[in-house]
C-alpha positions in Angstrom: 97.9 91.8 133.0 97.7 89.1 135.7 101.0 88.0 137.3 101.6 84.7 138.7 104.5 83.9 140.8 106.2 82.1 143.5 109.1 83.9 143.8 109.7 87.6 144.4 111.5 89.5 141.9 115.3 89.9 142.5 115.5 94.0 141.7 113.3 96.6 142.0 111.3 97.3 138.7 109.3 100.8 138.6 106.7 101.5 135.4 106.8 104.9 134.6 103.6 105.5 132.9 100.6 107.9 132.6 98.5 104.9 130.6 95.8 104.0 133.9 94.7 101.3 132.9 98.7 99.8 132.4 99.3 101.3 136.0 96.7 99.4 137.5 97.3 96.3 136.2 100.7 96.7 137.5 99.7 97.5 141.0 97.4 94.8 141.4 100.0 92.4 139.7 102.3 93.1 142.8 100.6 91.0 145.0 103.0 88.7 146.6 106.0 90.2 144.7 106.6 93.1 146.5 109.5 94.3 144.4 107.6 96.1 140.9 105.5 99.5 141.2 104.3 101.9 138.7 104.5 105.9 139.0 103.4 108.5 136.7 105.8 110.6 134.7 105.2 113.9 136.8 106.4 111.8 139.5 109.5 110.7 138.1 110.5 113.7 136.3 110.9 115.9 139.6 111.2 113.2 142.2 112.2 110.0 141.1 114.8 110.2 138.2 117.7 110.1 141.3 116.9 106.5 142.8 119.3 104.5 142.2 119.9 100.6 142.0 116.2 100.1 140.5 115.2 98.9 137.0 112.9 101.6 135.2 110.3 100.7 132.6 109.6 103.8 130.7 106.1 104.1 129.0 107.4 107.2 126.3 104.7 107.3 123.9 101.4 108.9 125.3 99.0 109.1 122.1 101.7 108.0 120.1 103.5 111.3 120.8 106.8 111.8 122.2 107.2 115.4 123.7 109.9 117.9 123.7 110.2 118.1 127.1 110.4 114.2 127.5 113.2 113.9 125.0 115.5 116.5 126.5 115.2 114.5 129.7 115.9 111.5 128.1 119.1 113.5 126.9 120.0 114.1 131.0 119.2 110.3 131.3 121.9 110.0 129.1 124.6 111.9 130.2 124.3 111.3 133.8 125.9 108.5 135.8 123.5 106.2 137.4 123.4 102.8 139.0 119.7 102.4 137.7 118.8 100.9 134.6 116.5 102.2 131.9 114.3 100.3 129.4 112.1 101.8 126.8 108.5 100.5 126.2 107.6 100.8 122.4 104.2 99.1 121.1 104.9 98.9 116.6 107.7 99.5 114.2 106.8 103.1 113.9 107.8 103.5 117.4 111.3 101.6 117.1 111.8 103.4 113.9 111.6 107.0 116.3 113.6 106.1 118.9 116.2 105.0 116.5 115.9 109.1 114.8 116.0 111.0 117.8 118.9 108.3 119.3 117.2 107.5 122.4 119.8 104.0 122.5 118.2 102.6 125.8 117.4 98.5 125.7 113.5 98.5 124.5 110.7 96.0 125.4 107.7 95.6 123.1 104.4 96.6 124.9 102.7 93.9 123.7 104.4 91.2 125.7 102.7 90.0 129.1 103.8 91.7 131.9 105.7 88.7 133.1 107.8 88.8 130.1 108.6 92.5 130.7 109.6 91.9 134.3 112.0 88.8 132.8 113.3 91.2 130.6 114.2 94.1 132.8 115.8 91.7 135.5 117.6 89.9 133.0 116.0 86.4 134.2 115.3 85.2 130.7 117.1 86.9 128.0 117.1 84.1 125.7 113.5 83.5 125.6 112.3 87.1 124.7 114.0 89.7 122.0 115.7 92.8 123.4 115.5 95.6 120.6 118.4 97.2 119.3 116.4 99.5 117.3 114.2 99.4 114.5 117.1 99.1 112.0 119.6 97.5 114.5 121.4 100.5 114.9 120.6 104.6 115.5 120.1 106.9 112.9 122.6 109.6 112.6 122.0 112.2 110.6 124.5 114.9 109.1 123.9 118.9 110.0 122.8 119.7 106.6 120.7 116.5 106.2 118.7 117.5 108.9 118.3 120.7 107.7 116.6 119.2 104.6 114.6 116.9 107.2 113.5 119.8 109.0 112.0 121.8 105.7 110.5 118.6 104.8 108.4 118.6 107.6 107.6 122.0 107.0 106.2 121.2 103.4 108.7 123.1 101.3 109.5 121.5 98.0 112.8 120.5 96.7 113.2 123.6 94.9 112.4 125.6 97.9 114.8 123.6 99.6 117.7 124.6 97.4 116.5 128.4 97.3 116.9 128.4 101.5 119.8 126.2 101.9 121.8 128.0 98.9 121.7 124.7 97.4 121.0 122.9 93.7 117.7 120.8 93.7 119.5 118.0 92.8 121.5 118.0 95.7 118.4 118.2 97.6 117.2 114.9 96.0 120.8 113.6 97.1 119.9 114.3 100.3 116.5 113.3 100.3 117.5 110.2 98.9 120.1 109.3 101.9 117.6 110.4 104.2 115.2 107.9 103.0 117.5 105.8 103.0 118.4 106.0 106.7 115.2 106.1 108.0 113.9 102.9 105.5 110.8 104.5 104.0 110.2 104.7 99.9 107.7 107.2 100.1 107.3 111.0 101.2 104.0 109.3 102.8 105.6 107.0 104.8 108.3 109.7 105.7 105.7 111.7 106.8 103.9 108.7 108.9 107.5 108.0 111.0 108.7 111.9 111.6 105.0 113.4 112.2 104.8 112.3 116.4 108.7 113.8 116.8 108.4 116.8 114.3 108.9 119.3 117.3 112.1 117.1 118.8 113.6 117.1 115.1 113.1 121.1 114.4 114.8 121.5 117.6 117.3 119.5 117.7 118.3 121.5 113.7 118.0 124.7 115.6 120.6 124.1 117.8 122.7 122.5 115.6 122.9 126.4 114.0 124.2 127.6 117.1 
């Protein structure tokens, strides 16, 4: 985590993260750059998501999880005008492969890069030397109301048949769905399904909720 520079960075770079460990090797990084920080999410949820003109570094997954209440804020993030700029930290493909299913379309950084690289990436100072994701399958995952639906009682454990008995639906229509879904997402196996949806489970059986209303 040890950063070596001459120069102090040109914008103002804040980690958002709740990993101590990551925090403190940010904060003693900073020595003689003056520019980078690192907050933790409480912080930025209620009283640092209005800055503006600064470069955010989110740390999302805590335990590998992403919660409920940090994708609706993602969804304000979103929809509101801001001069700051936000960038997503993500660590494996399972990651990429979420924020590509719940459409969280920020620029990502992979967590495993040194923290110089991030700070290159996040002030632009190097974009050819270091990947900026796109997403896990270069583009977000968009999902129709009904396939959701069938995502949703998928997670729930209900077999195809079940599926069709809720939804008023044939079984093999389920399977059609299934299959696109699979498709989408790029796994060939209910196992692997299972092992990408299982940290946003709650985000995806809300998000179908209100998609009823």
């Amino acid at each position: 985590m040890e950063l070596r520079t001459r120069s102090a960075i040109g914008k103002e770079v804040i980690f958002v993260t709740d990993d101590s460990f990551f925090s403190t090797g940010v904060l003693e990084s900073q020595v003689g750059v003056g520019n980078i920080s690192a907050i933790r999410w409480h912080d930025f949820l209620h009283c640092q998501a209005d800055k503006n003109n600064v470069h955010y570094v989110l740390d999302i997954f805590y335990h590998g999880r992403l919660s409920l209440e940090m994708y609706m804020h993602f969804k304000m993030l979103h929809t509101k005008r801001s001069a700051s700029r936000f960038f997503i930290l993500y660590t494996d493909k399972q990651q990429e492969a979420i924020l590509d299913i719940i459409g969280v379309d920020m620029e990502r950084i992979d967590r495993r890069l040194s923290l110089r690289a991030m700070l290159d990436i996040s002030c632009k100072k190097s974009r050819h030397q270091y990947r900026i994701s796109c997403g896990c399958f270069g583009r977000r995952v968009n999902f129709t109301r009904r396939e959701l639906q069938v995502v949703v009682h998928i997670i729930q454990g209900n077999s195809e048949n079940k599926i069709a008995e809720l939804l008023g639906i044939k079984p093999k229509t389920v399977l059609v769905y299934k299959n696109k879904i699979f498709n989408k997402i790029g796994c060939r196996s209910l196992c692997q399904f299972y092992f990408i949806v299982h940290p946003v489970k709650d985000i995806l059986i809300h998000v179908s909720q209100l998609s009823l209303c």
